[in-house]
TORKE-679249 format. One line per 8 residues: number of its first residue (from 0); their letters; for each residue x, y, z of N, C-alpha, C, O. Coordinates in steps of 0.02 Angstrom, whole numbers. Layout:
! residues N
NUM = a = X Y Z X Y Z X Y Z X Y Z; ...;
***
This chain:
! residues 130
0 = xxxxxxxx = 4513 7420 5473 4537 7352 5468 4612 7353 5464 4639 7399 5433; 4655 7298 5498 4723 7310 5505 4757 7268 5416 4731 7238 5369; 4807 7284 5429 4847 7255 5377 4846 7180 5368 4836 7142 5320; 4863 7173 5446 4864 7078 5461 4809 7052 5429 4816 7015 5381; 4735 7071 5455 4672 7050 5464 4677 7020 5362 4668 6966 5334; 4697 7089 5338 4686 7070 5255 4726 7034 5210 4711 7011 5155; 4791 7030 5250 4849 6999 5215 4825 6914 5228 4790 6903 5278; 4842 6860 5187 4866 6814 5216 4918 6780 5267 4973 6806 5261;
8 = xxxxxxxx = 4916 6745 5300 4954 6729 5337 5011 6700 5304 4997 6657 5262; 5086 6716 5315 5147 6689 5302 5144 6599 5324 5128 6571 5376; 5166 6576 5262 5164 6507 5285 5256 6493 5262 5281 6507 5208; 5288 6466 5314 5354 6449 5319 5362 6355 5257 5400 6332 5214; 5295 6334 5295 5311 6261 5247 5258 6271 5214 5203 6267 5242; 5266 6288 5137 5185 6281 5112 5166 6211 5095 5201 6161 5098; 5085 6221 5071 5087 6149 5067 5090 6133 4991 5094 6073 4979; 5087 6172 4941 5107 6154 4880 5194 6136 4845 5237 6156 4884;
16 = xxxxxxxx = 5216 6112 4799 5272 6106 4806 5268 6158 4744 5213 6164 4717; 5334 6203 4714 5327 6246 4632 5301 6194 4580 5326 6138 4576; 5256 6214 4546 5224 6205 4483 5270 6186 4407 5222 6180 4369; 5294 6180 4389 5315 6190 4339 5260 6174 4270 5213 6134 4265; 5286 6219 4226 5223 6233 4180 5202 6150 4138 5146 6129 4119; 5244 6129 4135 5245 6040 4098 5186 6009 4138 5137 5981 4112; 5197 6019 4203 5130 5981 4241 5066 6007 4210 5026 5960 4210; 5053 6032 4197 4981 6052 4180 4973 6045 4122 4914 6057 4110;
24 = xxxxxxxx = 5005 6031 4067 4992 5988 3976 4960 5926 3970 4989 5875 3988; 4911 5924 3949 4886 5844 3937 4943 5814 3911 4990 5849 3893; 4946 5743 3906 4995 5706 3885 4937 5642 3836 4887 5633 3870; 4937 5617 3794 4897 5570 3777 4941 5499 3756 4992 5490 3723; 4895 5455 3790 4946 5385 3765 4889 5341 3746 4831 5353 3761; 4912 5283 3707 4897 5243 3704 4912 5198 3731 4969 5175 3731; 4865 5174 3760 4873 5100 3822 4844 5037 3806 4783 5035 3817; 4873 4979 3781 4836 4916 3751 4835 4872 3799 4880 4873 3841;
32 = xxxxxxxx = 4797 4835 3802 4787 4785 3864 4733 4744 3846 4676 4767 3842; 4747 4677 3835 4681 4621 3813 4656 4631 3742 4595 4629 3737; 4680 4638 3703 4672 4665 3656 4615 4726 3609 4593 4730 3552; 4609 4771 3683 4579 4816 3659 4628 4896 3696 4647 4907 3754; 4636 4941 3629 4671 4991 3633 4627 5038 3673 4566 5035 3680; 4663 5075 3693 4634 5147 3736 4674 5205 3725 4734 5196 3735; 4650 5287 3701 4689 5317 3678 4662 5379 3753 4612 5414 3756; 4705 5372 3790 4686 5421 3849 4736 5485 3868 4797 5476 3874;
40 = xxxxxxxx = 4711 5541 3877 4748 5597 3865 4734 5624 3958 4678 5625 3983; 4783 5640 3988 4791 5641 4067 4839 5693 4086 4879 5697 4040; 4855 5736 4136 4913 5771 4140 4984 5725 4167 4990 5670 4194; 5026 5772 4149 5085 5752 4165 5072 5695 4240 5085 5635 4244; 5051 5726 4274 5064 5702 4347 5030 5631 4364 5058 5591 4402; 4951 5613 4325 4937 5579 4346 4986 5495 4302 5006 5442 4326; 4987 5518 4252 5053 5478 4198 5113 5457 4257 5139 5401 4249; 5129 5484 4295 5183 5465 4339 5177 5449 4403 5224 5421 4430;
48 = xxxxxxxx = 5103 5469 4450 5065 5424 4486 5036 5349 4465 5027 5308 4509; 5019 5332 4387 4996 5263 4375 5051 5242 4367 5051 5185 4391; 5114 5257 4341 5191 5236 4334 5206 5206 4416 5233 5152 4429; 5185 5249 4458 5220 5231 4533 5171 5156 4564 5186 5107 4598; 5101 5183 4528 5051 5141 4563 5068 5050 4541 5065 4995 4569; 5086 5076 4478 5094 5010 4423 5155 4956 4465 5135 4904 4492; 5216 4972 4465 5270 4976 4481 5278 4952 4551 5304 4897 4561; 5260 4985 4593 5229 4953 4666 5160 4891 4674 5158 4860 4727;
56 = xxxxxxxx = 5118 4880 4632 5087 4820 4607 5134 4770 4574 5147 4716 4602; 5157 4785 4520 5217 4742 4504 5173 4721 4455 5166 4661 4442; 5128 4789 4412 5111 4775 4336 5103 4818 4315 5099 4870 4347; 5096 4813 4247 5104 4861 4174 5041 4915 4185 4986 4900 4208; 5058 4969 4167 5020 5036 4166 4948 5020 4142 4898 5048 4163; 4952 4973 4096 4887 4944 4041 4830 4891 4073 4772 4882 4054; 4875 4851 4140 4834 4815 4166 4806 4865 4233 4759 4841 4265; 4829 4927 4253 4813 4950 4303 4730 4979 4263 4671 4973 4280;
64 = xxxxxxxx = 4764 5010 4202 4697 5059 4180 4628 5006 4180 4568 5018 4188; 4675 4930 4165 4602 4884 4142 4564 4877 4201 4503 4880 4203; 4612 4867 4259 4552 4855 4310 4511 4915 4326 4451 4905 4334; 4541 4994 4335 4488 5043 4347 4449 5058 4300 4403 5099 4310; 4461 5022 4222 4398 5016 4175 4342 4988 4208 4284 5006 4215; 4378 4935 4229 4320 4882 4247 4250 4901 4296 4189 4895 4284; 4295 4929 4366 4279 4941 4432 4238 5013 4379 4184 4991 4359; 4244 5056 4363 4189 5103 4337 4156 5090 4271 4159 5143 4239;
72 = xxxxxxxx = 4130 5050 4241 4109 5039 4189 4065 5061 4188 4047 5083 4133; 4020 5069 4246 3926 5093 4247 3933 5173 4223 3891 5203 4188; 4009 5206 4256 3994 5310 4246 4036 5315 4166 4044 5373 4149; 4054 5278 4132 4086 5288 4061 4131 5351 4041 4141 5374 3984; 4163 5379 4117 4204 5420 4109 4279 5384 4143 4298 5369 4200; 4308 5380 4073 4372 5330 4136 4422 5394 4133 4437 5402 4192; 4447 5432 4103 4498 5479 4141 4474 5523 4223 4507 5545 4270; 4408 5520 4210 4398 5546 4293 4419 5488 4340 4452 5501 4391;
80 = xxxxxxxx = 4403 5431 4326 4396 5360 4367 4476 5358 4379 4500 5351 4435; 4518 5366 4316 4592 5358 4334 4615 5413 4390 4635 5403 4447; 4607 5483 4353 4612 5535 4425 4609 5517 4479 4658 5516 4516; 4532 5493 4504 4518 5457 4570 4569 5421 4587 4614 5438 4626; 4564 5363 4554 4621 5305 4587 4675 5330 4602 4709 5302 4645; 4703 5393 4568 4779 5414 4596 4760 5464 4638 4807 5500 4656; 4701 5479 4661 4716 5536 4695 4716 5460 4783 4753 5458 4832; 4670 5425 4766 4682 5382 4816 4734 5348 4842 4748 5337 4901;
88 = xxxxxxxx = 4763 5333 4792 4824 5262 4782 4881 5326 4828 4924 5310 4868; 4867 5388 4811 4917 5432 4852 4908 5429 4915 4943 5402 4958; 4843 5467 4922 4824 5469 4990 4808 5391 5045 4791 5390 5104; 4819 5334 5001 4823 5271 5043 4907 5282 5064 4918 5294 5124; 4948 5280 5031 5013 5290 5036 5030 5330 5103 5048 5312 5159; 5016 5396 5071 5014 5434 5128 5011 5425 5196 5053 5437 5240; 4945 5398 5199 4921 5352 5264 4977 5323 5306 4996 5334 5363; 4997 5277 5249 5031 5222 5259 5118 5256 5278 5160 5225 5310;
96 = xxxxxxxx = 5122 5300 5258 5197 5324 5281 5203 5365 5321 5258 5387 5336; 5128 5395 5357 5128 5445 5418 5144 5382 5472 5184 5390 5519; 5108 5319 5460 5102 5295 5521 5165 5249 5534 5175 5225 5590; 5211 5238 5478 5272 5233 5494 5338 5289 5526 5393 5275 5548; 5307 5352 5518 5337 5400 5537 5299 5429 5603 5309 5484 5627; 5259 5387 5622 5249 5435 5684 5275 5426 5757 5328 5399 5772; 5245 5443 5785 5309 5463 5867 5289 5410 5893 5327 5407 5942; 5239 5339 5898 5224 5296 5925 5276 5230 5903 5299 5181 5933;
104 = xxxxxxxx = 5283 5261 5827 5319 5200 5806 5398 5206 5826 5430 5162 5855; 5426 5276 5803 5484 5308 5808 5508 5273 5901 5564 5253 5919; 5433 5276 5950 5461 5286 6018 5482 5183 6010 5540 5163 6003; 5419 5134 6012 5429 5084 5993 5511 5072 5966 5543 5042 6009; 5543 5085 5916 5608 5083 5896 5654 5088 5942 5690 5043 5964; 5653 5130 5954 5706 5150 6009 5696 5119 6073 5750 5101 6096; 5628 5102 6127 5634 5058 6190 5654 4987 6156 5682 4948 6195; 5644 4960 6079 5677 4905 6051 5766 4904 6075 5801 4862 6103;
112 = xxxxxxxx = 5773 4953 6053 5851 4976 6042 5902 4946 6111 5899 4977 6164; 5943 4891 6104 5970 4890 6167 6034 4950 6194 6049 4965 6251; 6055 4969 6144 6099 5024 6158 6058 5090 6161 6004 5093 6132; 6087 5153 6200 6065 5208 6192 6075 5220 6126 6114 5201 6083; 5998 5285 6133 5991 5283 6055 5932 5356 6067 5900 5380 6115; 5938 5368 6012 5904 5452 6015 5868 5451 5950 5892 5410 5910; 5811 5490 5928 5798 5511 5861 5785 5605 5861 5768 5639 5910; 5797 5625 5805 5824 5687 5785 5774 5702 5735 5768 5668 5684;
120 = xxxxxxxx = 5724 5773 5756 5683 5820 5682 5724 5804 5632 5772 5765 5628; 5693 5846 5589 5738 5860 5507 5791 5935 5540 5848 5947 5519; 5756 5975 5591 5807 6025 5609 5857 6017 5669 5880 6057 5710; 5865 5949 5658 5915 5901 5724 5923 5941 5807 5967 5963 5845; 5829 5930 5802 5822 5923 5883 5811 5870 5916 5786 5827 5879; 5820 5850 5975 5809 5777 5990 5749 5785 5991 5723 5837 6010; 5717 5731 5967 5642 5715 5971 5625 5686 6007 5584 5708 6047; 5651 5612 6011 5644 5571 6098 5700 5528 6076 5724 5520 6020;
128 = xx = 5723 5492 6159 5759 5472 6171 5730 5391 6214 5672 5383 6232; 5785 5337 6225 5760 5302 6264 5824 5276 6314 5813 5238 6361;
***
C-alpha cells in the first residue's frame, strides 16, 4: 500500500475554522421571558448564534428561546431544540448568502452595469466580465 493511499489528503481550504478552547465550555444563563425563568447551560457558540439570530429578528434572546420552547414542547428537551434552531437559522443563512454570491447573480450585476465592469476571485482573477 502506498503512502498517498494511507495519508489523508492535503486540504489547502479546510473546512473547519481553529477551535479555540473557550468554544467548547458550557456557558449557563438565565433567560426570563413572560414571566417564567429558564436556567439553560449551552456552549459558547450557540450563545452567539441566538445573539445573531435574535438581533437579525429584531428581538431579545428570551423571546427567541420562548418561541423554540413553544414549537418543541411535545420532546421536553429544549437545549437540543435550541442547538437545532441554530444549526438551521445558520444553514438558512447560508443558503441565503450563496445565492447572493453566486455567478448567476454576480453575471446579472454586471449586464445591469452600463459602464464596463469586471468582477474579481478573492485571488483577483477575473471571474466574468460584461
Amino acid at each position: 500500500m502506498s503512502a498517498s493511499a494511507t495519508s489523508p489528503p492535503s486540504n489547502p481550504d479546510p473546512l473547519l475554522l481553529p477551535l479555540a478552547k473557550e468554544d467548547f465550555g458550557l456557558e449557563f444563563r438565565v433567560v426570563a421571558r413572560g414571566g417564567t425563568r429558564r436556567g439553560i447551560r449551552l456552549e459558547r457558540a450557540f450563545w452567539i448564534s441566538l445573539k445573531q439570530m435574535a438581533e437579525s429578528r429584531k428581538c431579545t434572546i428570551g423571546m427567541l428561546i420562548d418561541e423554540i420552547a413553544g414549537v418543541q414542547a411535545q420532546s421536553g428537551n429544549l437545549t437540543s431544540a435550541i442547538r437545532v434552531a441554530c444549526i438551521r437559522g445558520q444553514a438558512k443563512e447560508n443558503v441565503t448568502l450563496s445565492k447572493l454570491a453566486s455567478i448567476t447573480t454576480i453575471n446579472a450585476i454586471l449586464v445591469a452595469c452600463p459602464s464596463p465592469a469586471f468582477a474579481l476571485t478573492s485571488s483577483k482573477k477575473i471571474l466574468t466580465f460584461n
